[in-house]
C-alpha positions in Angstrom: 90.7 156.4 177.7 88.8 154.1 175.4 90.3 151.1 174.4 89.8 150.5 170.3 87.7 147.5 169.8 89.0 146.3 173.6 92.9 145.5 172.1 94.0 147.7 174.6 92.0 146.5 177.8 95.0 144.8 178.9 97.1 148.0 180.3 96.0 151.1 182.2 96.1 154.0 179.9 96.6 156.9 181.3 97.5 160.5 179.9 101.2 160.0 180.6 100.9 156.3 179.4 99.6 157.1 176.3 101.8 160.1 175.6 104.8 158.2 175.9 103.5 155.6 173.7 102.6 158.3 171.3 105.8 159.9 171.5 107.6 156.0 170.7 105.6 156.0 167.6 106.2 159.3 166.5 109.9 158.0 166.7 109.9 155.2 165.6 108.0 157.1 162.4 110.6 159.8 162.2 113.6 157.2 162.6 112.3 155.2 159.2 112.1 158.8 157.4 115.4 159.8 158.2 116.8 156.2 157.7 115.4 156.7 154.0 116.5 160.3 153.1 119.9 160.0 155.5 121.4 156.2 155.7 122.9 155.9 159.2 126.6 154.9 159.3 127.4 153.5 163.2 129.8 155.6 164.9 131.6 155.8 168.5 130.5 158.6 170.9 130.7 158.0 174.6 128.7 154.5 174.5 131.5 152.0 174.7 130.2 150.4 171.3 129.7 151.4 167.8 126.3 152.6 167.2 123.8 153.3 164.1 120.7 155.6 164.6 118.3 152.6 165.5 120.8 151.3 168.0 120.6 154.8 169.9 117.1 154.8 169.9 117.0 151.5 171.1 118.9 152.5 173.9 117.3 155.6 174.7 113.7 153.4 175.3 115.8 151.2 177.5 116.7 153.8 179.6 113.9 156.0 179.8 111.7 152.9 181.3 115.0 152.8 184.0 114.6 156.9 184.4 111.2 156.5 184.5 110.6 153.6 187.3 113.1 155.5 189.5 111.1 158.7 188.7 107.9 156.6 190.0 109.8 155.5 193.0 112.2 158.4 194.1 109.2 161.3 193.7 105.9 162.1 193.9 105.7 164.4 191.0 103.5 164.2 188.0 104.5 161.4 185.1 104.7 164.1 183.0 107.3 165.8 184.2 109.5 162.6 184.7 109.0 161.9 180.7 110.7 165.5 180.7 113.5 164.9 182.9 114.1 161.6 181.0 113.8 162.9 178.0 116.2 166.0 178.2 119.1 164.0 180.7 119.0 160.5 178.7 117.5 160.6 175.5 119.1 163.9 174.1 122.5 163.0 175.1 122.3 159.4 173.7 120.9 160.2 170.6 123.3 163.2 169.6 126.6 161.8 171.4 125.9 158.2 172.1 
């Protein structure tokens, strides 16, 4: 992938790399929409604290990096597919019952 003006020499960007960077953004985006037309109130689900919508999502990074490096070490299947897995069995949950 091409690096724009060489800022992003530093890292190996790969297609799964730069999707889940993409998909951060696209986030991170969509978190500061909704956090203008709907102003999140922390509640309790099954995290053992209190959390607003930026606090889940914080979370949900966290442990899709954790997801992911075991992904990396425990299988040999596509990156892809392990954004999937932590996608549907961390960041779903966390976000709608964290």
């Amino acid at each position: 992938m091409v690096a724009v003006l060489g800022l992003l020499d530093w890292m190996l960007w790969t297609s799964a790399t730069a999707i889940f960077a993409a998909c951060v953004v696209a986030g991170l985006a969509a978190m500061a929409v909704l956090a203008v037309i709907f102003p999140s109130m922390p509640r309790k689900g099954f995290l053992p604290i209190a959390t607003a919508r930026g606090d889940r999502i914080y979370i949900s990074l966290l442990g899709t990096g954790l997801v992911m490096v075991l992904f990396v070490i425990l299988t040999d299947l596509p990156l892809p597919i392990g954004l999937l897995v932590a996608f549907v069995a961390w960041v779903v949950p966390v976000m709608r019952w964290g």
